[in-house]
Backbone as numpy.savetxt, mean C-alpha at the origin, in Angstrom:
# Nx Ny Nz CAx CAy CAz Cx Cy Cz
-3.91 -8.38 10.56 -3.20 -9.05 9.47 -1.72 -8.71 9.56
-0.90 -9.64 9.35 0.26 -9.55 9.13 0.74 -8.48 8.04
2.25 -7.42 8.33 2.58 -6.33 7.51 3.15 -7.50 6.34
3.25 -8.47 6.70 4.32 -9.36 5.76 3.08 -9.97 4.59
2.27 -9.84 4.56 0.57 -10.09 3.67 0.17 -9.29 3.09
0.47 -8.26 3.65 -0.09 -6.80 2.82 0.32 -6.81 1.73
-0.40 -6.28 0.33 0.23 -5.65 -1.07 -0.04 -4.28 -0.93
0.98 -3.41 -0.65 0.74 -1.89 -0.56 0.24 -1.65 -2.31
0.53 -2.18 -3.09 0.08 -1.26 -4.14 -1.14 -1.62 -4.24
-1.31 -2.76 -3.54 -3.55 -2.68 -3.67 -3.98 -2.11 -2.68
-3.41 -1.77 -1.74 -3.89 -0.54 -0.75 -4.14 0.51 -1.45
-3.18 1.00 -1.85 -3.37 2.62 -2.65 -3.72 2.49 -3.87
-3.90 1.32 -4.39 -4.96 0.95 -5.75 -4.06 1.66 -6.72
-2.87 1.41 -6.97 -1.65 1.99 -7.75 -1.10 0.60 -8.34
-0.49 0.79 -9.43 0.49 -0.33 -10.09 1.49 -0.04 -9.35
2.20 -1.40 -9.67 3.48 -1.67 -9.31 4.87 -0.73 -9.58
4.30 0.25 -10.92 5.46 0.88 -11.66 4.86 2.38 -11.70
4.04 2.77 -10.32 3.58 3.99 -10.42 4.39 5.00 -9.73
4.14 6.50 -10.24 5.48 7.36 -9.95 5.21 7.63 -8.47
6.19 8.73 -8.10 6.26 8.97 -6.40 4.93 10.16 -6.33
4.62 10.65 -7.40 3.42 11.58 -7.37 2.25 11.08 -7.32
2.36 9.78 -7.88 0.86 9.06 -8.09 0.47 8.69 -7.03
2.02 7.80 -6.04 1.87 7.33 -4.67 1.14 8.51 -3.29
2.20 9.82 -3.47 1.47 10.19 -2.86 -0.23 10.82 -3.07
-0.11 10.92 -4.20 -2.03 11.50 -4.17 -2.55 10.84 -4.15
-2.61 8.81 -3.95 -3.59 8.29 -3.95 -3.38 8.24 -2.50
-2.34 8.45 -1.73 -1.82 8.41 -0.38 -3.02 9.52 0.21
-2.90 10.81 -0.34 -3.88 12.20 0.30 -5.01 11.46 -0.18
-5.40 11.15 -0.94 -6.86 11.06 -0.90 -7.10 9.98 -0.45
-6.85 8.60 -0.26 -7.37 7.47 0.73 -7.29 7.44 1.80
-6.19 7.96 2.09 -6.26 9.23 3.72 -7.18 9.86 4.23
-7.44 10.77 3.40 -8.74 11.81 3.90 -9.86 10.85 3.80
-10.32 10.11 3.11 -11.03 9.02 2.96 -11.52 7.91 3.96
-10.37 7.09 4.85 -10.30 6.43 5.68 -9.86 7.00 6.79
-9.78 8.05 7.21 -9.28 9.14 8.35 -10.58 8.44 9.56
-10.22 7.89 10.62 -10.70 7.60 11.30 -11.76 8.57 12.24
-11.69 9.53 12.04 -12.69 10.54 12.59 -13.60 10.75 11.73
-13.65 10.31 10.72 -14.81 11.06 9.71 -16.09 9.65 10.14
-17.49 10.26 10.30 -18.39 9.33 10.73 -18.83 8.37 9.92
-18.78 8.94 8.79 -19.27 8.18 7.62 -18.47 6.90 6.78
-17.17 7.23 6.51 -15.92 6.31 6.09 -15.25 6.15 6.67
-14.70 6.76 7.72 -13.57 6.27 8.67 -13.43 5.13 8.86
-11.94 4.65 9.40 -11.74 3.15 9.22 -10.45 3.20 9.27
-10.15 3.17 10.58 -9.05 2.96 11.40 -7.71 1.87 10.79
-8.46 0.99 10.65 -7.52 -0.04 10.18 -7.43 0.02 9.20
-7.82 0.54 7.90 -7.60 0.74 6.61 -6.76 1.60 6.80
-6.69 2.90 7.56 -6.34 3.89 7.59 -4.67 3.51 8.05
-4.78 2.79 8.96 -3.34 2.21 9.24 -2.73 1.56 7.98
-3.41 0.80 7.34 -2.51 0.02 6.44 -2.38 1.27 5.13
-2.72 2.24 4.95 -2.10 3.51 4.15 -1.32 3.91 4.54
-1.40 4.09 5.53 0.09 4.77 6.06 1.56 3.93 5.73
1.03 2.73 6.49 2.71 1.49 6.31 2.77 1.51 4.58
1.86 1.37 4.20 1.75 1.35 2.19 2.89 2.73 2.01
2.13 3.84 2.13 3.01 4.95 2.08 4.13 5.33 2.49
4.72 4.56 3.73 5.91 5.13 4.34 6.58 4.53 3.78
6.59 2.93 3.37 7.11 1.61 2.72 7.38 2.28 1.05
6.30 2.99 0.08 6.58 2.90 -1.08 7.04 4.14 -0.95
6.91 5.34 -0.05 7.77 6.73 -0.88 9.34 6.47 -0.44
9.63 5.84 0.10 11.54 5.78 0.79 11.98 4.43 -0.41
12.53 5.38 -1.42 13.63 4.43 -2.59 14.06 2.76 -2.00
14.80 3.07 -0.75 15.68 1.87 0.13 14.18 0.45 0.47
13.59 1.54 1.22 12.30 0.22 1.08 11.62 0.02 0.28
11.01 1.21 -0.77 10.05 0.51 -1.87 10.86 -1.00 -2.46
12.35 -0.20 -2.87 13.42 -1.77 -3.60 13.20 -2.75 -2.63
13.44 -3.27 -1.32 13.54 -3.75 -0.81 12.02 -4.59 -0.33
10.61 -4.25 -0.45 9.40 -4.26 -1.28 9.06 -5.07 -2.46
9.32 -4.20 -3.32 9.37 -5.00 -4.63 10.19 -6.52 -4.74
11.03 -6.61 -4.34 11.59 -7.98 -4.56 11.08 -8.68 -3.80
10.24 -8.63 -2.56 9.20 -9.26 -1.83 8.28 -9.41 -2.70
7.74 -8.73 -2.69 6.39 -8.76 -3.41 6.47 -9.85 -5.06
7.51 -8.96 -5.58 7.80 -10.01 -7.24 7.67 -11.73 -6.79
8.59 -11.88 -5.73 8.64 -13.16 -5.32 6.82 -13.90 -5.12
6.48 -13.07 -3.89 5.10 -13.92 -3.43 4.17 -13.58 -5.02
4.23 -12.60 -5.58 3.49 -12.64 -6.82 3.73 -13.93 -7.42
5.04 -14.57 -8.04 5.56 -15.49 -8.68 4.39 -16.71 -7.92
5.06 -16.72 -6.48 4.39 -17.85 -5.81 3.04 -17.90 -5.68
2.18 -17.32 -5.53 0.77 -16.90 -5.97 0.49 -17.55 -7.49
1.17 -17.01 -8.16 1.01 -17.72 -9.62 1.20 -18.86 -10.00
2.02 -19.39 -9.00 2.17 -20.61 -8.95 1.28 -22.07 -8.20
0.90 -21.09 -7.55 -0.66 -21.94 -6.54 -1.66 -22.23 -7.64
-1.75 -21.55 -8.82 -3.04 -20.79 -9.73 -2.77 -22.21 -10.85
């Protein structure tokens, strides 16, 4: 899937207006969660798209730069509806 499709905040199952603490602990725990070595849940590609979620929402410059993406395709989404 395209990075440009992704909604990081439904990756990490966080709102839109959640703090940098919330980001990262849902970050550690869907991590350890989707950690591709574990036999049972692992899941490589989930596991990838936490990471870009996380690197994207903890850096100020890109979360902003994020959000006004996202507000937009939200709008347009709503607008399909």
């Amino acid at each position: 899937m395209n990075d440009d499709n992704l909604d990081f905040y439904e990756i990490l199952e966080i709102s839109s207006n959640a703090s940098q603490d919330t980001i990262d602990r849902m970050f550690r725990f869907l991590a350890q969660r989707y950690y591709p070595d574990r036999h049972e849940t692992g899941d490589a590609i989930k596991f990838d798209q936490i990471v870009k979620a996380h690197d994207t929402l903890r850096d100020l410059e890109k979360r902003t730069a994020y959000d006004i993406k996202h507000k937009k395709n939200s709008e347009y989404h709503w607008n399909l509806v």
